[in-house]
Backbone as CSV, one residue per row, in Angstrom:
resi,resn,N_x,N_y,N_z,CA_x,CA_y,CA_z,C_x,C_y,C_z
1,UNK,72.020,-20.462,40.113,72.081,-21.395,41.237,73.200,-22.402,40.989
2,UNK,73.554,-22.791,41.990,75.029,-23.634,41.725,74.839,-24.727,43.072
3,UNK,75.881,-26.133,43.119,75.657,-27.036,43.575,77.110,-26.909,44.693
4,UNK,77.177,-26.871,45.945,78.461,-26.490,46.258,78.434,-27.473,47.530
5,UNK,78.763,-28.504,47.938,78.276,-29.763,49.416,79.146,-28.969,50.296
6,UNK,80.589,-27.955,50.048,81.388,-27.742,51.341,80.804,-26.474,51.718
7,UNK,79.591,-26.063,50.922,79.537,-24.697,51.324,78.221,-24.064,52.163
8,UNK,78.592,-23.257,52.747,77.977,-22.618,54.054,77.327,-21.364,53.789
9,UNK,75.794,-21.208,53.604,75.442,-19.667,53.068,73.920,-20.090,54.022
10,UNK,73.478,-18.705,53.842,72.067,-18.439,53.998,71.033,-18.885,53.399
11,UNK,70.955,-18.451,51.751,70.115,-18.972,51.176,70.177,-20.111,50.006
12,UNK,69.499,-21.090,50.272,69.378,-22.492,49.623,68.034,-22.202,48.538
13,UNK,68.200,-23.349,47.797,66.846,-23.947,47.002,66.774,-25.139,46.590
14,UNK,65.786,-25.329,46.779,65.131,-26.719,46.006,64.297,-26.730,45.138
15,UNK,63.756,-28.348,44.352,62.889,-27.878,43.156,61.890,-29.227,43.673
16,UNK,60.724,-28.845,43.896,59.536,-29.754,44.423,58.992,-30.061,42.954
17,UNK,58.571,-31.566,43.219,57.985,-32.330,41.957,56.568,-32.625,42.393
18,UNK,55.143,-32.124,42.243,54.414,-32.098,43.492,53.839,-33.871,43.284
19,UNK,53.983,-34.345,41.585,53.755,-35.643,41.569,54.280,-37.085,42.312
20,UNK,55.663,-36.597,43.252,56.380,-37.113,43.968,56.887,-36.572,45.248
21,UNK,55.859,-35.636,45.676,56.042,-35.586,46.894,54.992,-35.362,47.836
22,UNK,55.419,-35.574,49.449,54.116,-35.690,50.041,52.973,-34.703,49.736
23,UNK,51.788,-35.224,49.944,50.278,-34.540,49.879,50.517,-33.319,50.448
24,UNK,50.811,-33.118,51.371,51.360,-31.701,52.439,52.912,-31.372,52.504
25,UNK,53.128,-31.802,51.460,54.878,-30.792,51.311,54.950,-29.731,51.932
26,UNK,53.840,-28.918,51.252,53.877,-27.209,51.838,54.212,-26.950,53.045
27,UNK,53.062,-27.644,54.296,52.838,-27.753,55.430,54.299,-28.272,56.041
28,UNK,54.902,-29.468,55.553,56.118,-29.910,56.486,57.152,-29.310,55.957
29,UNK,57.000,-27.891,54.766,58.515,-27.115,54.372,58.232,-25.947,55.697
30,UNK,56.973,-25.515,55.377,56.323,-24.638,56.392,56.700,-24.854,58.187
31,UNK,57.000,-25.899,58.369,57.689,-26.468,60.148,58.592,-26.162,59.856
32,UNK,59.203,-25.849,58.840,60.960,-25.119,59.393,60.830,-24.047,59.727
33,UNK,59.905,-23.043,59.904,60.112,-21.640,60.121,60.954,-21.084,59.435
34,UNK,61.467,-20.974,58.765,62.203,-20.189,58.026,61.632,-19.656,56.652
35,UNK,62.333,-18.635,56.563,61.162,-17.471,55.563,61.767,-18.106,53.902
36,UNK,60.427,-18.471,53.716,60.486,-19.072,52.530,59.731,-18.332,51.559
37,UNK,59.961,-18.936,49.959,58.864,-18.669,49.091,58.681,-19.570,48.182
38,UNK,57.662,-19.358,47.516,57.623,-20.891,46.712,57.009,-20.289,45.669
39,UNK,56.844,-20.833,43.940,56.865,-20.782,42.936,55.463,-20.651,43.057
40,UNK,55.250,-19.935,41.737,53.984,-20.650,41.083,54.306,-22.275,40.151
41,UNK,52.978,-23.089,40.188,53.663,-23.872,39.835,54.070,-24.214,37.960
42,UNK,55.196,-24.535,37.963,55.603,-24.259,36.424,55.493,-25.331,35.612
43,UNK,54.468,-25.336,35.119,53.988,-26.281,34.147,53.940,-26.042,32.454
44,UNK,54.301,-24.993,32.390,54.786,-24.414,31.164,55.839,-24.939,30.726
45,UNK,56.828,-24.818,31.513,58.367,-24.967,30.814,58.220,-25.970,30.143
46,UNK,59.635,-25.533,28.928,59.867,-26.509,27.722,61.106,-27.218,27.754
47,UNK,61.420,-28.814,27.385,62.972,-28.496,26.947,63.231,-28.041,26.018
48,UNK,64.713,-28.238,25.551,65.292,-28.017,24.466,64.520,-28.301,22.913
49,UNK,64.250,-29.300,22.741,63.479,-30.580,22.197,61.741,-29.724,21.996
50,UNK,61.320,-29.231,22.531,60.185,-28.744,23.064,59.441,-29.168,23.476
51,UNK,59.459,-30.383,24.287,58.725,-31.351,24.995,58.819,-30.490,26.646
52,UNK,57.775,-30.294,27.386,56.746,-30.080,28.330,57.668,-30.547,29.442
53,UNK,58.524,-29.784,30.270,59.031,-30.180,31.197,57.913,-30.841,32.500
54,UNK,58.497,-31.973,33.468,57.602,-32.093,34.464,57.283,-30.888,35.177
55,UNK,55.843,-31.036,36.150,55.087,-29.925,36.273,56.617,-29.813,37.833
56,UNK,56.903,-28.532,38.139,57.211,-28.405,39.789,57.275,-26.855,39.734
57,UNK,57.692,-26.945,41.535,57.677,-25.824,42.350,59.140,-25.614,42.209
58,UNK,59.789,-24.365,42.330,61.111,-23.612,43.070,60.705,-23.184,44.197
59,UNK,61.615,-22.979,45.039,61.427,-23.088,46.620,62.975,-22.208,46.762
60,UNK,62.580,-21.683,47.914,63.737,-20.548,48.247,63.813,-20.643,49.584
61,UNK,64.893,-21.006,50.204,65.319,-20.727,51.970,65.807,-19.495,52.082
62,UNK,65.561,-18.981,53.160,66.210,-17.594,53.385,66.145,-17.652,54.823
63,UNK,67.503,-18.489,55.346,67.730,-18.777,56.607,68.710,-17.564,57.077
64,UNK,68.192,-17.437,58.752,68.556,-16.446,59.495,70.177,-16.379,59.227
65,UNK,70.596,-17.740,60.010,71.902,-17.988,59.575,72.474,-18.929,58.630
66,UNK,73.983,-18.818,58.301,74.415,-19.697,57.534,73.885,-21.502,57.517
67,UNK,73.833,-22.390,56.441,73.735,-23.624,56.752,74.158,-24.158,55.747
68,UNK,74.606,-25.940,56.254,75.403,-26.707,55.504,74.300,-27.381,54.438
69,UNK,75.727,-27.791,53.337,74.141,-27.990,52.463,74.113,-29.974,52.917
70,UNK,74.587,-30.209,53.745,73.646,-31.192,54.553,72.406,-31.440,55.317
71,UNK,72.843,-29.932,55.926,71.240,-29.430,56.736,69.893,-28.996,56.071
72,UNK,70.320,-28.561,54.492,69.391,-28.234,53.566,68.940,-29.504,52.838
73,UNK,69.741,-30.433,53.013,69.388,-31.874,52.669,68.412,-32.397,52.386
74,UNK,68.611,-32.315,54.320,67.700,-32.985,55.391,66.250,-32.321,54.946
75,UNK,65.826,-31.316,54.906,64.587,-30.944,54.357,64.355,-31.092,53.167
76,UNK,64.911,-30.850,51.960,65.030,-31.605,50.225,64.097,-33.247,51.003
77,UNK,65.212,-33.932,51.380,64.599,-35.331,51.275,63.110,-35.275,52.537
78,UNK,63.005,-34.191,53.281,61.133,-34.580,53.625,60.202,-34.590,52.546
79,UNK,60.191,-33.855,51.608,59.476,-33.868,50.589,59.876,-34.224,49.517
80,UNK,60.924,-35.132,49.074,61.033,-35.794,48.142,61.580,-34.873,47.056
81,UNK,62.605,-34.068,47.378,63.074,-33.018,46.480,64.490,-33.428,46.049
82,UNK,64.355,-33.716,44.650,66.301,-33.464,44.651,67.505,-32.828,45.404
83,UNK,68.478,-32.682,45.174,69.581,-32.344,45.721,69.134,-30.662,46.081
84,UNK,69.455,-29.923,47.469,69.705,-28.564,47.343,70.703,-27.750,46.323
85,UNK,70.228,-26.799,46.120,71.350,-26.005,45.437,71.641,-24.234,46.417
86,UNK,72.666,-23.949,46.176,73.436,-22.722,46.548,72.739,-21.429,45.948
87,UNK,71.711,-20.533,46.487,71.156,-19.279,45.702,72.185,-18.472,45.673
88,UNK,72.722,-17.723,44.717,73.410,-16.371,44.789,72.657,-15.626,45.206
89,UNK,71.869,-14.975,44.304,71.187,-13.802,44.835,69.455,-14.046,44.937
90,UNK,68.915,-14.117,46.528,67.221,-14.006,46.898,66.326,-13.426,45.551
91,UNK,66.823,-12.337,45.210,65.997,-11.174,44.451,66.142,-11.919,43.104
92,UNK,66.987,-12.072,42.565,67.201,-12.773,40.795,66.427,-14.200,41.138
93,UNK,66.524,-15.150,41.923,65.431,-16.339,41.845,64.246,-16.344,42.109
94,UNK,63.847,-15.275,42.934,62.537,-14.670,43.037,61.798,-13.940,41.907
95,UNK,62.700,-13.422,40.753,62.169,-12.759,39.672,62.240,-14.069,38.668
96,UNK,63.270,-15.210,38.806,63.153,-15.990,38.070,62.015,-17.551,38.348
97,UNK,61.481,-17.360,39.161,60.281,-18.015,39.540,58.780,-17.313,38.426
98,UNK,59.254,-16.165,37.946,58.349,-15.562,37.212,58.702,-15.790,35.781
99,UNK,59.828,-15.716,35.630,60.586,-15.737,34.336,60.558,-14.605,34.199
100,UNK,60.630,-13.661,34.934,60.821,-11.827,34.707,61.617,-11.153,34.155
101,UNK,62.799,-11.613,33.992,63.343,-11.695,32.871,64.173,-12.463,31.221
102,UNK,62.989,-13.590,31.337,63.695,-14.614,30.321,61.957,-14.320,29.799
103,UNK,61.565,-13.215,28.786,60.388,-12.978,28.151,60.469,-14.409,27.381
104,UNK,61.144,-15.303,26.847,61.334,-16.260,25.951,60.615,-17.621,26.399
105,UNK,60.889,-17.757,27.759,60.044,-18.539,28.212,58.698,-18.463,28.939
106,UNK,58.061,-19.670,29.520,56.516,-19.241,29.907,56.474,-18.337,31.061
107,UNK,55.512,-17.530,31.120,55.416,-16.336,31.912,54.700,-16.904,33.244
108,UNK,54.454,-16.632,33.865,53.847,-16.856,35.461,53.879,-15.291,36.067
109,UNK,52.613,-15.554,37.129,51.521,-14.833,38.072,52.339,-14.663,39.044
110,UNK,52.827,-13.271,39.734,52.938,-13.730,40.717,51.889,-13.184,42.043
111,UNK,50.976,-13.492,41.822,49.929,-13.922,42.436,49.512,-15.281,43.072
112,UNK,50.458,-16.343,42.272,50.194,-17.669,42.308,52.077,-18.099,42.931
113,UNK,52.371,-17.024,44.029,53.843,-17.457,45.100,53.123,-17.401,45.865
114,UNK,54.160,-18.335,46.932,53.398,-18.010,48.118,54.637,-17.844,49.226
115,UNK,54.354,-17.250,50.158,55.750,-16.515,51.046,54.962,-17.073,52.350
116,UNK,56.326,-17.301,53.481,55.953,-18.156,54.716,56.773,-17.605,55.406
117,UNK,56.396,-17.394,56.950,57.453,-16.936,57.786,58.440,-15.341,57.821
118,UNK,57.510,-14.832,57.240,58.125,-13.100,57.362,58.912,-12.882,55.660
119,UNK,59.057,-13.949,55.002,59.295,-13.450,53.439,58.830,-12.729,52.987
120,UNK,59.159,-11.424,52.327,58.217,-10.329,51.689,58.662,-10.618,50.117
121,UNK,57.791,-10.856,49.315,57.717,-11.171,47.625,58.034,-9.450,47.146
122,UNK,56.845,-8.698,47.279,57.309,-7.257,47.257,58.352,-6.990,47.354
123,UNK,58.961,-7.235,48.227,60.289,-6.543,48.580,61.550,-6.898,47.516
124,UNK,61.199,-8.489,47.499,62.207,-9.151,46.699,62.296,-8.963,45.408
125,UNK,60.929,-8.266,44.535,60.629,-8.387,43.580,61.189,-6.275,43.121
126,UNK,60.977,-5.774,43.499,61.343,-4.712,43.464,62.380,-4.386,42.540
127,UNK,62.136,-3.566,41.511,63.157,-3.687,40.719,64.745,-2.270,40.853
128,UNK,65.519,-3.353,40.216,66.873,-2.340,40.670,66.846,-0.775,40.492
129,UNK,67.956,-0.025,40.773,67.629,1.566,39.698,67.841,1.312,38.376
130,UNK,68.075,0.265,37.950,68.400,0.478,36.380,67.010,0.270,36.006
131,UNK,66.570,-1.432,36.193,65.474,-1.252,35.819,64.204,-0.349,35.918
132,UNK,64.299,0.299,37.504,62.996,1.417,37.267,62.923,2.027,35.801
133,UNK,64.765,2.715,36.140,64.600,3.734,34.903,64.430,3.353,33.738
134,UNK,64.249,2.272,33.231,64.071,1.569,32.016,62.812,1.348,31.784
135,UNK,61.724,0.766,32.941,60.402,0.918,33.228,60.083,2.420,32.865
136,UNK,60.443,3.424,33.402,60.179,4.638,33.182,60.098,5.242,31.836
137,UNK,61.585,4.480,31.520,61.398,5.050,29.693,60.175,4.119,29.019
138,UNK,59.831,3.419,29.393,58.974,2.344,28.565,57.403,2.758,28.636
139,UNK,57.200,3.522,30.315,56.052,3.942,30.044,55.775,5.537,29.571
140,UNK,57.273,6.064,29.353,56.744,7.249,28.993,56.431,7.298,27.224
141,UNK,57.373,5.850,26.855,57.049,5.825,25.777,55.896,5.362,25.142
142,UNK,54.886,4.850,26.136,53.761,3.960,25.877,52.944,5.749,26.011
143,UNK,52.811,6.233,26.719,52.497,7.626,26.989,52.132,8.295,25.673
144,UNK,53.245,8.230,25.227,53.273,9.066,23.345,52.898,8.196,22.048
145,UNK,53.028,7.060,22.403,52.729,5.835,21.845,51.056,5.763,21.678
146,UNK,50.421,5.824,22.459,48.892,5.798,22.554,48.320,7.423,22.963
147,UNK,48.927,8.460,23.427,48.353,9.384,23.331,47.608,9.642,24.616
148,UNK,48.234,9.366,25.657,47.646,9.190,27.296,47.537,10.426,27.305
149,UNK,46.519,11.048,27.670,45.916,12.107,28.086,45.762,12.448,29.427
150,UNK,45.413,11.262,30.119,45.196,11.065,31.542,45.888,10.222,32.380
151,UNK,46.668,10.186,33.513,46.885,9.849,34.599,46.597,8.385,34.467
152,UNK,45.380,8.480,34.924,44.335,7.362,35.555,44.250,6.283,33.793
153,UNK,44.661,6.703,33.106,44.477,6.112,31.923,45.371,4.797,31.742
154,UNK,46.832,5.516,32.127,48.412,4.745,32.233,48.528,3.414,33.373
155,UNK,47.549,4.428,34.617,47.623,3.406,35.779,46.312,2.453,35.419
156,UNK,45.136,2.047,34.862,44.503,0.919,34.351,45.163,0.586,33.652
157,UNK,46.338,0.595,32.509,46.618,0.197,32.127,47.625,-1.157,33.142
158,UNK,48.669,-0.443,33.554,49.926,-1.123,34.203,48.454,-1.998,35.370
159,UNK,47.794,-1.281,36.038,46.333,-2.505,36.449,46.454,-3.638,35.847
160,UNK,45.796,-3.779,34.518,45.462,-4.549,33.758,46.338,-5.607,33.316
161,UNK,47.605,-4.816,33.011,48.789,-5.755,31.966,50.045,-5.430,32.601
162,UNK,50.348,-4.925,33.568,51.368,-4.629,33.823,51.602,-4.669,35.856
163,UNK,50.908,-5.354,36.119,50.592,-5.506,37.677,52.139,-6.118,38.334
164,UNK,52.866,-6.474,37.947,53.865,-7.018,38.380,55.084,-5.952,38.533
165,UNK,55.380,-4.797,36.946,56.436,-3.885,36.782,55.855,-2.498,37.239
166,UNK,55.148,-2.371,36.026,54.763,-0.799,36.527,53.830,-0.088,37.263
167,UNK,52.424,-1.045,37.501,51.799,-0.393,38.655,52.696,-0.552,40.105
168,UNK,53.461,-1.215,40.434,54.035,-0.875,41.545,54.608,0.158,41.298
169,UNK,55.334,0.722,40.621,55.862,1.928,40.203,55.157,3.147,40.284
170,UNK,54.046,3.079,39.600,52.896,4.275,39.848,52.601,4.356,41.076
171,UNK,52.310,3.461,41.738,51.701,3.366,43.023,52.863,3.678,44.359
172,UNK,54.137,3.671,43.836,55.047,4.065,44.689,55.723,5.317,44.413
173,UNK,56.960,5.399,43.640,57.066,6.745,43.542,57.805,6.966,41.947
174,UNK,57.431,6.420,40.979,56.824,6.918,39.626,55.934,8.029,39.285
175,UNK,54.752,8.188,40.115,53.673,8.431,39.746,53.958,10.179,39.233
176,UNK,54.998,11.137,39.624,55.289,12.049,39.545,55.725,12.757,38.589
177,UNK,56.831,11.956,37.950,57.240,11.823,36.853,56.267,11.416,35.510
178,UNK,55.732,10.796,35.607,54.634,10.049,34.779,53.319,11.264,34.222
179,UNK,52.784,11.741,35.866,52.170,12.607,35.550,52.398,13.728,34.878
180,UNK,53.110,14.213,34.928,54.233,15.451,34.242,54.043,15.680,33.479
181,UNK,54.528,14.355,32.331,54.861,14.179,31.173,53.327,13.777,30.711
182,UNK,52.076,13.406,31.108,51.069,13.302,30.588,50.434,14.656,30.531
183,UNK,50.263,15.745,31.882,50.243,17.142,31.312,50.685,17.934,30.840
184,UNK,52.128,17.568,30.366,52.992,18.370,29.640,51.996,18.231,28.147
185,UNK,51.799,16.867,27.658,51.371,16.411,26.778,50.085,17.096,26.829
186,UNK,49.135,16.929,27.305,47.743,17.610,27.716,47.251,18.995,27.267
187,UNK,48.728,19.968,27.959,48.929,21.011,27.682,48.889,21.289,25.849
188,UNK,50.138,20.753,25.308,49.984,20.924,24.223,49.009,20.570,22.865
189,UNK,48.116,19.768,23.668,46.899,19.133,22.737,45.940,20.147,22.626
190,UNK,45.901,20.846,23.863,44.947,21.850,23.829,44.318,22.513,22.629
191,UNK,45.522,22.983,21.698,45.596,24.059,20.313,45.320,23.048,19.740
192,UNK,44.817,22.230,20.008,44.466,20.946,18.278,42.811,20.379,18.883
193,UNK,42.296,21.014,20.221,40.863,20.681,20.597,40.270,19.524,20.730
194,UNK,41.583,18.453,21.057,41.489,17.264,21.446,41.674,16.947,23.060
195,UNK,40.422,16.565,23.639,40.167,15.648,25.420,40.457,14.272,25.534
196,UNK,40.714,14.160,26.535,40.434,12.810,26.932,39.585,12.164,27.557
197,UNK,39.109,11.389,27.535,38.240,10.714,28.838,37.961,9.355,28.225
198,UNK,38.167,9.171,29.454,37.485,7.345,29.635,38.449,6.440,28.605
199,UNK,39.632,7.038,28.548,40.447,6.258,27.689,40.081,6.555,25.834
200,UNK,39.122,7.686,25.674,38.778,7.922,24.199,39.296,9.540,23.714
201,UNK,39.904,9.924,23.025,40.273,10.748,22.408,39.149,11.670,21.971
202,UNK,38.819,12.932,21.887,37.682,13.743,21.659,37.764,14.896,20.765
203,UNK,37.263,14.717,19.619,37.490,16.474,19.375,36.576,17.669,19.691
204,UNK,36.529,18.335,20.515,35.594,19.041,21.127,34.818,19.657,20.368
205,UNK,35.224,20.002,18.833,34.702,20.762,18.145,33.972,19.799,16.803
206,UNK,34.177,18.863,16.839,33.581,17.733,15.945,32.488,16.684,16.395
207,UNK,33.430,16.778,17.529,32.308,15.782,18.368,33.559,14.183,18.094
208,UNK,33.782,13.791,16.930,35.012,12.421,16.737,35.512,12.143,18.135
209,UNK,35.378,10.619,17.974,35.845,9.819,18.944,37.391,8.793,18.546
210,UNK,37.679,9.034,19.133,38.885,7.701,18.439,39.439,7.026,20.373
211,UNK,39.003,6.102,20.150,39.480,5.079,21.049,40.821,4.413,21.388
212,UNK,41.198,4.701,22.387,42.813,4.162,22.453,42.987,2.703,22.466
213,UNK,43.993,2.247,21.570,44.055,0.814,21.392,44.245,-0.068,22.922
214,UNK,44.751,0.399,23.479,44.883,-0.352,25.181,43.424,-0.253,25.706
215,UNK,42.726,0.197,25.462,41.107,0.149,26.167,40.418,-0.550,25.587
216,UNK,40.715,-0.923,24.032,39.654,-1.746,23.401,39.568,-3.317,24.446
217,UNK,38.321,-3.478,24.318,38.063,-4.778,25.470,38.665,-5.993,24.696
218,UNK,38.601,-6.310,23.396,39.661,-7.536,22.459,40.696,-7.230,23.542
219,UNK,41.692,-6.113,23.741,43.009,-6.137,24.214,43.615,-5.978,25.326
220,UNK,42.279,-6.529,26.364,42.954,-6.466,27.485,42.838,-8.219,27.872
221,UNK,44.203,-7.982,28.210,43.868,-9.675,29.051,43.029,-9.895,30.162
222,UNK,42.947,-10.999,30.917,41.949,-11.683,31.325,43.078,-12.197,32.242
Protein backbone atom coordinates (compact mmCIF):
# COMPACT_ATOMS: atom_id res chain seq x y z
CA UNK A 1 0.00 0.00 0.00
CA UNK A 2 1.41 3.37 -0.78
CA UNK A 3 0.36 7.07 0.01
CA UNK A 4 -0.13 8.97 -3.39
CA UNK A 5 -2.71 12.66 -2.76
CA UNK A 6 -2.44 13.25 -6.89
CA UNK A 7 -3.59 9.93 -7.53
CA UNK A 8 -6.75 8.55 -9.05
CA UNK A 9 -7.52 4.63 -8.73
CA UNK A 10 -10.31 2.39 -7.73
CA UNK A 11 -9.19 0.83 -4.83
CA UNK A 12 -8.32 2.71 -1.50
CA UNK A 13 -7.70 1.69 2.24
CA UNK A 14 -7.87 2.71 5.48
CA UNK A 15 -6.90 1.50 8.96
CA UNK A 16 -9.88 1.87 11.67
CA UNK A 17 -8.78 2.27 15.38
CA UNK A 18 -12.14 0.96 16.83
CA UNK A 19 -10.93 2.75 20.30
CA UNK A 20 -11.26 6.07 18.37
CA UNK A 21 -13.84 5.78 16.30
CA UNK A 22 -17.51 6.12 16.14
CA UNK A 23 -19.69 3.31 18.00
CA UNK A 24 -21.15 2.52 14.40
CA UNK A 25 -18.17 3.05 12.10
CA UNK A 26 -19.25 -0.09 10.34
CA UNK A 27 -22.75 1.19 9.66
CA UNK A 28 -21.60 4.86 8.35
CA UNK A 29 -18.52 2.99 6.10
CA UNK A 30 -21.50 0.72 5.08
CA UNK A 31 -23.66 4.23 3.55
CA UNK A 32 -21.13 4.43 0.97
CA UNK A 33 -22.29 1.53 -0.92
CA UNK A 34 -19.39 0.59 -2.17
CA UNK A 35 -18.08 -2.99 -1.99
CA UNK A 36 -16.02 -3.17 0.83
CA UNK A 37 -14.24 -5.54 3.24
CA UNK A 38 -13.02 -5.25 6.49
CA UNK A 39 -10.45 -7.10 8.67
CA UNK A 40 -10.68 -9.27 11.32
CA UNK A 41 -9.81 -7.32 14.06
CA UNK A 42 -5.91 -7.35 14.63
CA UNK A 43 -5.01 -7.36 17.95
CA UNK A 44 -2.17 -9.58 17.70
CA UNK A 45 0.25 -7.56 15.88
CA UNK A 46 3.66 -6.77 17.29
CA UNK A 47 6.17 -4.00 16.84
CA UNK A 48 9.53 -4.20 16.21
CA UNK A 49 10.32 -3.86 19.99
CA UNK A 50 7.63 -6.57 20.60
CA UNK A 51 5.26 -4.47 22.22
CA UNK A 52 1.38 -5.18 21.18
CA UNK A 53 0.44 -2.95 18.42
CA UNK A 54 -3.00 -0.89 18.98
CA UNK A 55 -5.99 -3.14 18.45
CA UNK A 56 -7.57 -2.03 14.52
CA UNK A 57 -9.40 -2.91 11.47
CA UNK A 58 -7.97 -2.77 7.58
CA UNK A 59 -10.64 -1.72 5.40
CA UNK A 60 -10.62 -2.04 1.61
CA UNK A 61 -12.66 0.24 -1.04
CA UNK A 62 -13.32 -1.30 -4.16
CA UNK A 63 -14.98 1.56 -5.93
CA UNK A 64 -16.85 1.17 -9.22
CA UNK A 65 -14.89 4.03 -10.49
CA UNK A 66 -11.72 5.82 -10.13
CA UNK A 67 -11.42 8.34 -6.96
CA UNK A 68 -9.37 11.12 -5.59
CA UNK A 69 -7.66 10.41 -2.58
CA UNK A 70 -9.57 13.51 -1.30
CA UNK A 71 -12.79 11.77 -1.83
CA UNK A 72 -11.37 8.76 0.12
CA UNK A 73 -10.58 11.32 2.74
CA UNK A 74 -13.76 12.42 3.23
CA UNK A 75 -14.82 8.92 4.49
CA UNK A 76 -11.23 8.12 6.53
CA UNK A 77 -12.26 11.28 8.57
CA UNK A 78 -16.22 9.90 9.26
CA UNK A 79 -14.79 7.42 11.32
CA UNK A 80 -11.86 8.78 12.62
CA UNK A 81 -9.36 6.92 10.40
CA UNK A 82 -5.96 8.14 9.43
CA UNK A 83 -4.89 9.20 6.14
CA UNK A 84 -6.18 6.85 3.02
CA UNK A 85 -3.72 4.89 1.30
CA UNK A 86 -3.43 3.68 -2.55
CA UNK A 87 -4.18 -0.46 -2.76
CA UNK A 88 -2.15 -2.05 -5.55
CA UNK A 89 -3.56 -5.14 -5.69
CA UNK A 90 -7.58 -6.09 -3.96
CA UNK A 91 -6.40 -9.84 -3.74
CA UNK A 92 -2.72 -9.36 -1.85
CA UNK A 93 -4.55 -6.97 0.96
CA UNK A 94 -7.26 -9.23 1.27
CA UNK A 95 -4.82 -12.18 1.92
CA UNK A 96 -2.88 -9.74 3.98
CA UNK A 97 -5.74 -8.94 6.38
CA UNK A 98 -5.07 -12.68 7.23
CA UNK A 99 -1.42 -12.55 7.23
CA UNK A 100 -1.65 -15.41 4.54
CA UNK A 101 1.32 -15.00 3.69
CA UNK A 102 3.63 -13.46 6.41
CA UNK A 103 3.37 -17.14 8.58
CA UNK A 104 5.76 -14.90 10.97
CA UNK A 105 3.22 -12.85 12.13
CA UNK A 106 -0.23 -13.34 14.04
CA UNK A 107 -2.55 -15.43 12.06
CA UNK A 108 -6.32 -14.45 11.74
CA UNK A 109 -9.84 -16.19 10.80
CA UNK A 110 -11.14 -15.41 7.99
CA UNK A 111 -14.31 -16.05 9.25
CA UNK A 112 -13.98 -12.99 11.40
CA UNK A 113 -14.05 -10.38 7.61
CA UNK A 114 -16.73 -9.03 6.82
CA UNK A 115 -17.70 -8.01 3.04
CA UNK A 116 -20.49 -5.24 2.18
CA UNK A 117 -22.09 -4.36 -0.95
CA UNK A 118 -21.42 -7.25 -3.51
CA UNK A 119 -17.57 -7.88 -2.22
CA UNK A 120 -16.86 -11.53 -2.59
CA UNK A 121 -13.88 -12.61 0.13
CA UNK A 122 -13.90 -16.06 -1.80
CA UNK A 123 -13.20 -14.71 -4.77
CA UNK A 124 -10.50 -12.42 -3.56
CA UNK A 125 -8.95 -14.94 -1.55
CA UNK A 126 -8.50 -17.58 -4.17
CA UNK A 127 -5.24 -18.55 -4.68
CA UNK A 128 -3.01 -17.87 -7.88
CA UNK A 129 -1.85 -20.99 -10.27
CA UNK A 130 1.29 -20.99 -8.57
CA UNK A 131 0.03 -21.21 -5.37
CA UNK A 132 -2.66 -23.98 -6.05
CA UNK A 133 0.15 -25.94 -7.39
CA UNK A 134 2.19 -25.54 -4.39
CA UNK A 135 -0.95 -26.32 -2.19
CA UNK A 136 -1.12 -29.41 -4.27
CA UNK A 137 2.40 -30.45 -3.68
CA UNK A 138 1.91 -29.87 0.04
CA UNK A 139 -1.05 -31.99 0.28
CA UNK A 140 0.15 -34.68 -1.68
CA UNK A 141 2.94 -34.60 0.48
CA UNK A 142 0.93 -34.64 3.69
CA UNK A 143 -0.79 -37.75 1.77
CA UNK A 144 2.57 -39.88 2.10
CA UNK A 145 3.51 -38.13 5.10
CA UNK A 146 0.66 -39.66 7.28
CA UNK A 147 -0.35 -42.48 5.10
CA UNK A 148 -3.95 -41.19 3.82
CA UNK A 149 -5.67 -44.04 2.81
CA UNK A 150 -8.86 -42.27 2.29
CA UNK A 151 -10.28 -39.36 0.51
CA UNK A 152 -12.52 -38.24 3.22
CA UNK A 153 -9.50 -38.52 5.57
CA UNK A 154 -7.38 -35.45 3.71
CA UNK A 155 -10.67 -33.43 3.38
CA UNK A 156 -11.34 -33.47 7.56
CA UNK A 157 -8.28 -32.72 7.67
CA UNK A 158 -7.94 -29.32 5.36
CA UNK A 159 -11.86 -29.09 7.47
CA UNK A 160 -10.19 -28.88 10.52
CA UNK A 161 -6.74 -27.00 9.93
CA UNK A 162 -6.71 -25.98 6.72
CA UNK A 163 -10.25 -24.21 5.95
CA UNK A 164 -8.84 -21.19 4.42
CA UNK A 165 -6.08 -23.06 1.62
CA UNK A 166 -6.93 -26.41 0.95
CA UNK A 167 -10.41 -27.35 1.63
CA UNK A 168 -11.39 -24.83 -0.87
CA UNK A 169 -9.28 -26.69 -3.12
CA UNK A 170 -10.80 -30.10 -2.45
CA UNK A 171 -14.05 -28.77 -2.61
CA UNK A 172 -13.40 -27.11 -5.98
CA UNK A 173 -11.33 -28.71 -8.36
CA UNK A 174 -8.33 -30.42 -6.49
CA UNK A 175 -10.34 -33.08 -5.42
CA UNK A 176 -9.28 -35.27 -8.56
CA UNK A 177 -5.95 -35.16 -8.43
CA UNK A 178 -5.81 -35.76 -4.70
CA UNK A 179 -7.94 -38.69 -5.01
CA UNK A 180 -5.72 -40.46 -7.45
CA UNK A 181 -2.86 -40.29 -5.66
CA UNK A 182 -4.63 -41.61 -2.41
CA UNK A 183 -5.78 -44.79 -4.53
CA UNK A 184 -2.82 -45.09 -6.27
CA UNK A 185 -1.45 -45.36 -2.71
CA UNK A 186 -4.39 -47.70 -1.52
CA UNK A 187 -3.72 -49.85 -4.33
CA UNK A 188 -0.31 -50.57 -3.34
CA UNK A 189 -0.93 -51.17 0.43
CA UNK A 190 -3.02 -53.85 -0.46
CA UNK A 191 0.15 -56.61 -0.58
CA UNK A 192 1.17 -55.43 2.98
CA UNK A 193 -2.84 -56.07 4.39
CA UNK A 194 -3.08 -52.73 5.65
CA UNK A 195 -7.03 -50.59 5.63
CA UNK A 196 -8.03 -47.64 6.47
CA UNK A 197 -10.83 -46.31 8.26
CA UNK A 198 -11.86 -43.69 10.41
CA UNK A 199 -8.51 -42.13 10.06
CA UNK A 200 -6.73 -45.55 11.77
CA UNK A 201 -4.46 -47.76 9.93
CA UNK A 202 -5.46 -51.66 10.14
CA UNK A 203 -3.79 -54.78 9.68
CA UNK A 204 -6.37 -57.07 8.54
CA UNK A 205 -4.54 -59.98 9.47
CA UNK A 206 -3.39 -58.92 13.05
CA UNK A 207 -6.06 -57.07 13.92
CA UNK A 208 -3.07 -53.71 14.96
CA UNK A 209 -4.30 -50.42 14.96
CA UNK A 210 -2.04 -47.47 14.52
CA UNK A 211 -3.73 -44.13 14.50
CA UNK A 212 -2.85 -41.29 12.24
CA UNK A 213 -1.20 -38.42 13.96
CA UNK A 214 -3.73 -35.69 12.36
CA UNK A 215 -6.78 -37.52 14.04
CA UNK A 216 -5.39 -37.73 17.41
CA UNK A 217 -7.94 -35.30 19.30
CA UNK A 218 -4.52 -33.46 21.34
CA UNK A 219 -3.96 -32.33 17.51
CA UNK A 220 -6.61 -30.88 16.22
CA UNK A 221 -7.26 -27.30 16.84
CA UNK A 222 -10.19 -25.77 18.23
Amino acid sequence: MRKNKNQRTRNWSIIVYPESAPENWIDILQEEYVKMVISPLHDKDTNVDGTVKKAHHHVLFMFDGVKSYNQVKTIADSVNAPIPQVVGSAKGLTRYMLHMDNPEKAQYESSDMLAFNGADITELLKPSSADRYSMIADMLQFVDDNQIMEFEDILTYARLKKIDTWFPLLCDNSAYIIDSAIKSKRNRFKDSNLVSSNGELVNVKTGEVETLDFMKTDDVEE
